[in-house]
Backbone as JSON, one array per atom type, in Angstrom:
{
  "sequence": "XXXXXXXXXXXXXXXXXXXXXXXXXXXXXXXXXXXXXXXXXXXXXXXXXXXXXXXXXXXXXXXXXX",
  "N": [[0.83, -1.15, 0.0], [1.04, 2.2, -1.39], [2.02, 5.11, 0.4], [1.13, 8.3, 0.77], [2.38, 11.77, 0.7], [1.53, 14.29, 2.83], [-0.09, 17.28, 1.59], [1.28, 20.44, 1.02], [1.19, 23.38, 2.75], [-0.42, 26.35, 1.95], [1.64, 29.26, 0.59], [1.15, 31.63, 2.18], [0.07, 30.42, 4.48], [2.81, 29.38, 5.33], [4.27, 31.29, 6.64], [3.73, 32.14, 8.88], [3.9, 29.73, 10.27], [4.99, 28.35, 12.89], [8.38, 26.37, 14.43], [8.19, 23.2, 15.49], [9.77, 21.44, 16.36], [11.73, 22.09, 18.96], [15.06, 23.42, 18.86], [17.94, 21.75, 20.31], [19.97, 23.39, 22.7], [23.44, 24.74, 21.78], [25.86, 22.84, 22.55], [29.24, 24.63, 24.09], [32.53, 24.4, 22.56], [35.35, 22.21, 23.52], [37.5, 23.58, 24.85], [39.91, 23.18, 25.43], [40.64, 20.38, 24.14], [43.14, 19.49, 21.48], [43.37, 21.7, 18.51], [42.86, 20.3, 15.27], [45.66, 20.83, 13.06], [45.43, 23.42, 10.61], [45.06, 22.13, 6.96], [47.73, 22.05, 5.32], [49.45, 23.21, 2.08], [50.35, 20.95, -0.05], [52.26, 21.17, -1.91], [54.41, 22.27, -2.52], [55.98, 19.77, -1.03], [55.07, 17.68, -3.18], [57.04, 19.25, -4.77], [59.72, 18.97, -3.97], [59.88, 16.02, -3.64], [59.47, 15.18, -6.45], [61.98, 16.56, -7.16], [63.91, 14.76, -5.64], [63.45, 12.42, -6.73], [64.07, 12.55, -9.92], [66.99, 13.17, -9.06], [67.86, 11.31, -7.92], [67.25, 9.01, -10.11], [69.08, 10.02, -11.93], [71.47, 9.68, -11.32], [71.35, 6.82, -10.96], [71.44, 6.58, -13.85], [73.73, 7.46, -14.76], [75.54, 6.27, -13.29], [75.28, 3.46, -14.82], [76.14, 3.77, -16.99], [78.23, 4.76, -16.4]],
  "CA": [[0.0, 0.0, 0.0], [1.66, 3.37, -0.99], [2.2, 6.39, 1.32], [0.81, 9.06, 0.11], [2.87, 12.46, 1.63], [0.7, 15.15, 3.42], [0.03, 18.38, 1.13], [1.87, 21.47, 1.84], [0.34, 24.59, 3.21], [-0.06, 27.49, 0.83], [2.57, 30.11, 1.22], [0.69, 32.6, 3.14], [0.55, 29.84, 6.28], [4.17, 29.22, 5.34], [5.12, 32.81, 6.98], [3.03, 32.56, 10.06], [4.34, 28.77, 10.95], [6.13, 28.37, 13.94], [9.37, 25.19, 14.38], [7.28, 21.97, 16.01], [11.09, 20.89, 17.33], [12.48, 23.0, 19.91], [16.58, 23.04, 18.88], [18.75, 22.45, 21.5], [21.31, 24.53, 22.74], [24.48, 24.16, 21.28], [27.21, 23.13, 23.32], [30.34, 24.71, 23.87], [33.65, 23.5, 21.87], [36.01, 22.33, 24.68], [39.02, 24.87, 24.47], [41.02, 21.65, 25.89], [41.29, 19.54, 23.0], [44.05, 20.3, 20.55], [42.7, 21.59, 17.45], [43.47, 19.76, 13.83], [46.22, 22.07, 12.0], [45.17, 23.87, 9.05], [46.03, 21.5, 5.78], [48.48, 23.06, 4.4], [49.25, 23.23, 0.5], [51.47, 19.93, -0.42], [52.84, 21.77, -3.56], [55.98, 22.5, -1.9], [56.4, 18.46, -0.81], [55.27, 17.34, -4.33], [58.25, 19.55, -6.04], [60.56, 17.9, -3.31], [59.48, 13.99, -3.33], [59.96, 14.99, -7.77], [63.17, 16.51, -7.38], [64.46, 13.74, -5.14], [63.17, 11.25, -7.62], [64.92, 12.93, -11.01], [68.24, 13.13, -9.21], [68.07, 9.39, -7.76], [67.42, 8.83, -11.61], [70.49, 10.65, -12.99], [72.67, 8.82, -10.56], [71.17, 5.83, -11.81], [71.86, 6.55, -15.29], [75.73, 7.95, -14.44], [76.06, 4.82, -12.42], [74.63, 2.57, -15.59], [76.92, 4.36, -18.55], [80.44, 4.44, -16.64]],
  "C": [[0.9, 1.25, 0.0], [1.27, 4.31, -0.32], [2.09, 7.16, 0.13], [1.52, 10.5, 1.14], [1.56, 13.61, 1.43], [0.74, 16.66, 2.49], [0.75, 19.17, 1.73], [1.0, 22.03, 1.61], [0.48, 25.71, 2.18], [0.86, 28.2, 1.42], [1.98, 31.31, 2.01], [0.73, 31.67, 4.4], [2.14, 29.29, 6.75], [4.68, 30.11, 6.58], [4.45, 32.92, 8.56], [3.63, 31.11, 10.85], [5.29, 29.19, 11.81], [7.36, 26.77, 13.62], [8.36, 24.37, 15.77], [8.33, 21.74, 17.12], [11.72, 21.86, 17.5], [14.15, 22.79, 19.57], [17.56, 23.31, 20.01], [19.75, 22.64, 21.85], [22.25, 24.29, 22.24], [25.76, 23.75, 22.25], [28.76, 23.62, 23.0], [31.51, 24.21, 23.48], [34.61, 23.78, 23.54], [37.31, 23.02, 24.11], [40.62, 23.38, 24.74], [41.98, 20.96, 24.91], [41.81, 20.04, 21.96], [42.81, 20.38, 19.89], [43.43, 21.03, 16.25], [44.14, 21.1, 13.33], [45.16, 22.27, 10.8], [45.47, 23.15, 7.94], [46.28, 22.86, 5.06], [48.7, 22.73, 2.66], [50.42, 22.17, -0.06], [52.33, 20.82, -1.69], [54.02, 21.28, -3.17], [56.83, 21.07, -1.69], [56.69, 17.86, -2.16], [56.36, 17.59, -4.96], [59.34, 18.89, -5.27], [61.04, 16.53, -4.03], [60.08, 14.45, -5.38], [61.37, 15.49, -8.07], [64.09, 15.85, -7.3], [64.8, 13.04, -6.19], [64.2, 11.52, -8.92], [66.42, 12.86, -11.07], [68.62, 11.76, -8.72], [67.9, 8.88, -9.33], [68.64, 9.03, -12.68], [71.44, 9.96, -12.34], [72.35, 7.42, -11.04], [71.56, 5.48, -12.88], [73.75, 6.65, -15.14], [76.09, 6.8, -14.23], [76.13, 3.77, -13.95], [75.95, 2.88, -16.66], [78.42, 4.18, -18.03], [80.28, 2.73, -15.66]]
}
């Protein structure tokens, strides 16, 4: 048997509705617990970890030829 959902209200009783569920309070963030760093922007690692790599490569090759 399908569910059939409940009409909505025209928009004039839209504007006068009240919230059914009370939201409750928010609690405070504990100041205590570290906070997660900021991610930062790998770029800087990436050109690293590829420079590494290119000159472990050329030593490879040097090594290979003599």
């Amino acid at each position: 048997m399908p569910l059939v959902p409940a009409p909505l209200p025209a928009a004039g009783q839209m504007k006068n509705s009240q919230s059914l569920i009370a939201m409750p309070d928010v609690a405070l963030q504990n100041s205590l617990m570290p906070m997660a760093p900021a991610e930062k922007n790998p770029m800087l690692l990436y050109w690293i970890v590829l420079g590494v790599s290119a000159l472990i490569l050329i030593i490879q090759i040097w090594i290979y030829l003599t």
